[in-house]
C-alpha positions in Angstrom: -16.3 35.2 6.5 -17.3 31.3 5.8 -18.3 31.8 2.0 -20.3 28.1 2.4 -22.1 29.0 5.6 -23.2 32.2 3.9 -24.3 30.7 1.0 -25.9 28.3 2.8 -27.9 30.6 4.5 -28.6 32.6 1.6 -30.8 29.5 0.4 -32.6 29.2 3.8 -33.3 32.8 3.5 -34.7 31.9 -0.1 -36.4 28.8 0.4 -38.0 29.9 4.2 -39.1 33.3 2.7 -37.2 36.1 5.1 -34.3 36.0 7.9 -36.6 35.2 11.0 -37.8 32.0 9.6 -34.0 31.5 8.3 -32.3 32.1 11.7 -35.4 29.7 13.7 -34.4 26.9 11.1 -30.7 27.3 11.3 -30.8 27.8 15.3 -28.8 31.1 14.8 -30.0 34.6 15.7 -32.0 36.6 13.2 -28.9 39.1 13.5 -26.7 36.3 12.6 -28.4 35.6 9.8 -28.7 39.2 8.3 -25.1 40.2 9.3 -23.6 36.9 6.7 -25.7 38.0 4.2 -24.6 41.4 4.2 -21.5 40.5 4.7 -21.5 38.1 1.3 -22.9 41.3 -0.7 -20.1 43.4 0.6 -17.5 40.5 -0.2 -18.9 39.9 -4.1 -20.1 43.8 -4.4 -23.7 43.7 -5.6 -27.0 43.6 -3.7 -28.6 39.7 -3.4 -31.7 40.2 -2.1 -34.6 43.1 -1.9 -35.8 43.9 1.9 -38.6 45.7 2.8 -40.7 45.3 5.7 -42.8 42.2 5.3 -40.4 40.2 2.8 -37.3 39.6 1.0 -36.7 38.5 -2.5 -33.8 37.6 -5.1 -32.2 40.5 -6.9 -31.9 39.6 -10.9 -28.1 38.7 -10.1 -28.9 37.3 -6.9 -31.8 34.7 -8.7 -28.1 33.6 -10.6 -25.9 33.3 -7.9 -28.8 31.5 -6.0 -28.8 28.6 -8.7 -25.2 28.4 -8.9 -24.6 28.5 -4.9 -27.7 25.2 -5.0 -25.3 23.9 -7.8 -22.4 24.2 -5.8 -23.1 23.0 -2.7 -25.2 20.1 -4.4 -22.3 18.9 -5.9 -19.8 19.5 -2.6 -22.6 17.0 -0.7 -22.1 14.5 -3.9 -18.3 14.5 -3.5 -18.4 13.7 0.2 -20.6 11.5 -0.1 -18.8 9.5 -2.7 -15.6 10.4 -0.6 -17.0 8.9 2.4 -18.0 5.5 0.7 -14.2 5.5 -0.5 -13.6 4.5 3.2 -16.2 2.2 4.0 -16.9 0.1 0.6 -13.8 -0.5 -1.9 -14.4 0.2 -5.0 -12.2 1.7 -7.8 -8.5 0.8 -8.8 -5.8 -0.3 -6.7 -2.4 0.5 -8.1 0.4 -1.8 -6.2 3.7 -2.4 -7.0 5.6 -5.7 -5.8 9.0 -7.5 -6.4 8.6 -9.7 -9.6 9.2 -13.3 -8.2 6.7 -12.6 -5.6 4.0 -11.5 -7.6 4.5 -13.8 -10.0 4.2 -17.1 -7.4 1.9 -16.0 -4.7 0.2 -12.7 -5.9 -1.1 -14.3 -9.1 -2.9 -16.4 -6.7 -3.9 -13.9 -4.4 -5.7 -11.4 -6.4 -8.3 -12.9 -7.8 -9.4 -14.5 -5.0 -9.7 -10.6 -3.8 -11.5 -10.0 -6.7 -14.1 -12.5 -6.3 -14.7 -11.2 -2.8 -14.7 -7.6 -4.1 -16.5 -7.7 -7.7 -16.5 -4.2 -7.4 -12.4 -3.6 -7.7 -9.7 -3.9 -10.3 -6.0 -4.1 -9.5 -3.6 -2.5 -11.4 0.3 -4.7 -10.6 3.3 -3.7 -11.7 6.4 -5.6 -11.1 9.9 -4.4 -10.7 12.6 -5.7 -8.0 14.3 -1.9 -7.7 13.1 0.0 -4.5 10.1 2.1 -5.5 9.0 5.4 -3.3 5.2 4.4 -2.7 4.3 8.6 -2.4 6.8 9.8 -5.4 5.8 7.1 -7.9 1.8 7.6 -7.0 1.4 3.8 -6.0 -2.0 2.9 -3.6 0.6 0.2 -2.3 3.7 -1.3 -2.3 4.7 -5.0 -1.1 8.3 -5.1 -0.5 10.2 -7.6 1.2 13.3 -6.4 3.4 14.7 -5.8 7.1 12.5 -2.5 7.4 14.0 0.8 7.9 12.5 3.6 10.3 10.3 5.1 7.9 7.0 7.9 7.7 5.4 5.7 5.7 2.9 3.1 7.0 4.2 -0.5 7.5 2.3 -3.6 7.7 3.6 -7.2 7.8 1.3 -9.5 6.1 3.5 -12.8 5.9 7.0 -13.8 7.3 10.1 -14.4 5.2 12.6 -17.1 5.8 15.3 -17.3 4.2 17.7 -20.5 3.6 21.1 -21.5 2.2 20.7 -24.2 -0.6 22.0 -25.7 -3.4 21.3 -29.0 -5.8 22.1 -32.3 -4.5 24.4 -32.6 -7.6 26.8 -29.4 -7.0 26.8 -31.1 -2.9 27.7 -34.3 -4.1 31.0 -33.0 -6.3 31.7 -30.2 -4.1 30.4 -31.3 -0.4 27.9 -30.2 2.1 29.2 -26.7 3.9 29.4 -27.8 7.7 29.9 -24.5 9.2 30.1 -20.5 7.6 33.7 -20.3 6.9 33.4 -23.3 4.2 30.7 -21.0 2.0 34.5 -19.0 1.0 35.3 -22.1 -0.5 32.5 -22.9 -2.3 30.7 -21.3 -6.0 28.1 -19.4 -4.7 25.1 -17.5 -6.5 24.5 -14.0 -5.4 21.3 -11.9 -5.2 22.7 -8.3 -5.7 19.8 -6.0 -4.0 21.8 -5.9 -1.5 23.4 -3.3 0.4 26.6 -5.8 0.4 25.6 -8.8 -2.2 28.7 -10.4 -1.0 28.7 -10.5 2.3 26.7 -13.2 3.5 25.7 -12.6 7.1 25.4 -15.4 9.2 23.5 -15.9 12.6 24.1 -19.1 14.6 25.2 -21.1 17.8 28.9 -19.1 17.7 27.1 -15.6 17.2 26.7 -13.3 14.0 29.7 -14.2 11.5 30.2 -12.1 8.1 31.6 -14.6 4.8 32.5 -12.8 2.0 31.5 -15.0 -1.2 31.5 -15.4 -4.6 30.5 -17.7 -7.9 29.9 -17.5 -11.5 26.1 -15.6 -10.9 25.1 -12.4 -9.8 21.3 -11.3 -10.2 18.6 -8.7 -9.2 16.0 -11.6 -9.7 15.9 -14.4 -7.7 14.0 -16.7 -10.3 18.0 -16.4 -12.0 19.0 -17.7 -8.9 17.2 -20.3 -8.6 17.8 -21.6 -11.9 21.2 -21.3 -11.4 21.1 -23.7 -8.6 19.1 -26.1 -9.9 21.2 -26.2 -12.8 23.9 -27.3 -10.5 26.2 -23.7 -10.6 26.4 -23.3 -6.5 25.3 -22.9 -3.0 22.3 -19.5 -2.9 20.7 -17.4 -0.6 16.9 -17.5 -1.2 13.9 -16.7 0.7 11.2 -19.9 1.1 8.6 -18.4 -0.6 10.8 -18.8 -3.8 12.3 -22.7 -2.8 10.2 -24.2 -0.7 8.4 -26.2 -2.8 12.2 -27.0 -5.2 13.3 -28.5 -1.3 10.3 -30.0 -0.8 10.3 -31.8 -3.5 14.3 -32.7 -3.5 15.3 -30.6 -6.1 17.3 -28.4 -3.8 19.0 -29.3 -0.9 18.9 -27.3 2.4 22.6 -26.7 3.8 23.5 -24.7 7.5 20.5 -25.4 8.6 21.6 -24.5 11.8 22.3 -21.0 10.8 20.1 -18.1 9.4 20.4 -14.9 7.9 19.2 -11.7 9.0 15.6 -11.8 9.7 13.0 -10.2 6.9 9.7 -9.9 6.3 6.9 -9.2 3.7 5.1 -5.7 4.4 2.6 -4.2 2.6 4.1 -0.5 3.0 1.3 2.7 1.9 1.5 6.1 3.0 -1.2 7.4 5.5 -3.0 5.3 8.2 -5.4 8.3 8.7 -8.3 8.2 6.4 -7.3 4.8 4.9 -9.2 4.2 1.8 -11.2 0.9 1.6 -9.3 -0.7 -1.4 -6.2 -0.1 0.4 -7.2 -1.8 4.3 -9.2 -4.8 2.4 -6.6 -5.3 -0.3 -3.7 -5.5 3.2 -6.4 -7.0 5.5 -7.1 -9.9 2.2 -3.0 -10.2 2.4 -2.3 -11.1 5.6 -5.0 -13.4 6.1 -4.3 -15.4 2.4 -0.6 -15.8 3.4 -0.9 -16.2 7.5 2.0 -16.8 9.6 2.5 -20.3 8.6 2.9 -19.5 4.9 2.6 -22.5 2.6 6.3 -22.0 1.3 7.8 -22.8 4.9 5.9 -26.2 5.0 9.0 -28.5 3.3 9.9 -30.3 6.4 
């Protein structure tokens, strides 16, 4: 038994005043009608309505459960409803989680230009540069920056992510420009330690994929550490362009192997279901990709 359909038709009945005028309104037999019915009273154990003859009317329990079934289904029509606008209108909070030197640089710019496109929605960021499990830890959305694994989970790249050996012009000038992989052994270098193997710098290039193992006087899980490091003159790093750019842009760092690259990564914006999308989620990813584009600003440095 459909306990909605019967208690559906149980208002018809009600509000068209017996089961013929119930089953001509509903398109179902009048048989159909009568047999859900009865088969609601045998299921709850009480008699809902009187019968006789020419009409039917509410029992005392069955005037009660005839409110509470209006309630009921009032508020089920409310909840899709709102349910419904989920996916066509953002509204509400967006929980997202992103690594903390991106958010900081380019999503502090983002988001309230998504804001002012979307009055209606408030973000709620947190930072952290650990890998977080977008389902487990109850995140709308997660940005996260990596050579992506086969995964369940939705995927969606929303900007590119170069990444480039540099280092101050002072530590080059004492210590010399690196002309090809093998002189990074020699050399202090500054290492990012989210890695599966922080010190093996992979290297792709005219002579094919070649592995240095390196080292230096820094180690971080933060890339702003990094940074500073270099510019303070400490070593050669490994740093995506969306972190440098502008420092080699404007001279403070110092491109070196230019002709070589590291594995490539990008930016995704990683949720967990593609069916039923929520609004906030496909604007907020939509927004992304179009703010940052495949030309970011952070690769334009020359």
């Amino acid at each position: 038994m459909d306990r909605l359909n019967s208690m559906n038709l149980l208002i018809e009945v009600v509000r068209e005043g017996g089961f013929t005028a119930a089953a001509a309104k509903t398109g179902l037999s009048r048989a159909q009608v009568s047999k859900s019915i009865m088969q609601l009273e045998e299921y709850l154990g009480t008699r809902l309505l009187n019968r006789t003859t020419r009409r039917v009317s509410l029992t005392e329990i069955g005037r009660i459960y005839h409110e509470r079934c209006k309630t009921i289904l009032q508020d089920i029509e409310e909840i899709e409803g709102i349910a419904g606008e989920q996916t066509s209108k953002p509204q509400g909070t967006l929980t997202l989680n992103a690594p903390t030197s991106f958010g900081v640089l380019h999503l502090s710019g983002a988001i309230p230009q998504y804001i002012k496109q979307y009055p209606g929605m408030q973000i709620s960021l947190k930072l952290a540069d650990r890998f977080i499990d977008v389902v487990a830890e109850g995140f709308d959305l997660v940005i996260r920056i990596a050579e992506l694994e086969d995964t369940s989970l939705v995927a969606r790249k929303i900007a590119p992510c170069k990444r480039v050996f540099c280092a101050s012009r002072e530590y080059l000038k004492q210590n010399g420009i690196p002309g090809v992989p093998q002189d990074l052994a020699k050399h202090q270098c500054l290492i990012y330690s989210n890695e599966l193997k922080p010190a093996d710098w992979v290297l792709h290039g005219p002579d094919g994929t070649e592995s240095i193992k390196v080292n230096g006087p820094v180690c971080a899980d933060n890339g702003d550490i990094l940074k500073a490091a270099a510019l303070a003159g400490l070593g050669i790093t490994l740093l995506p362009t969306f972190l440098v750019g502008p420092e080699i842009r404007a001279g403070r760092l110092q491109q070196v192997l230019a002709d070589y690259c590291p594995p490539e990564i990008s930016i995704y914006a990683i949720f967990p279901s593609r069916r039923y999308l929520s609004a906030k989620v496909r604007t907020f990813v939509d927004f992304l990709a179009d703010y940052f584009g495949d030309n970011p600003e952070w690769d334009r440095f020359g």
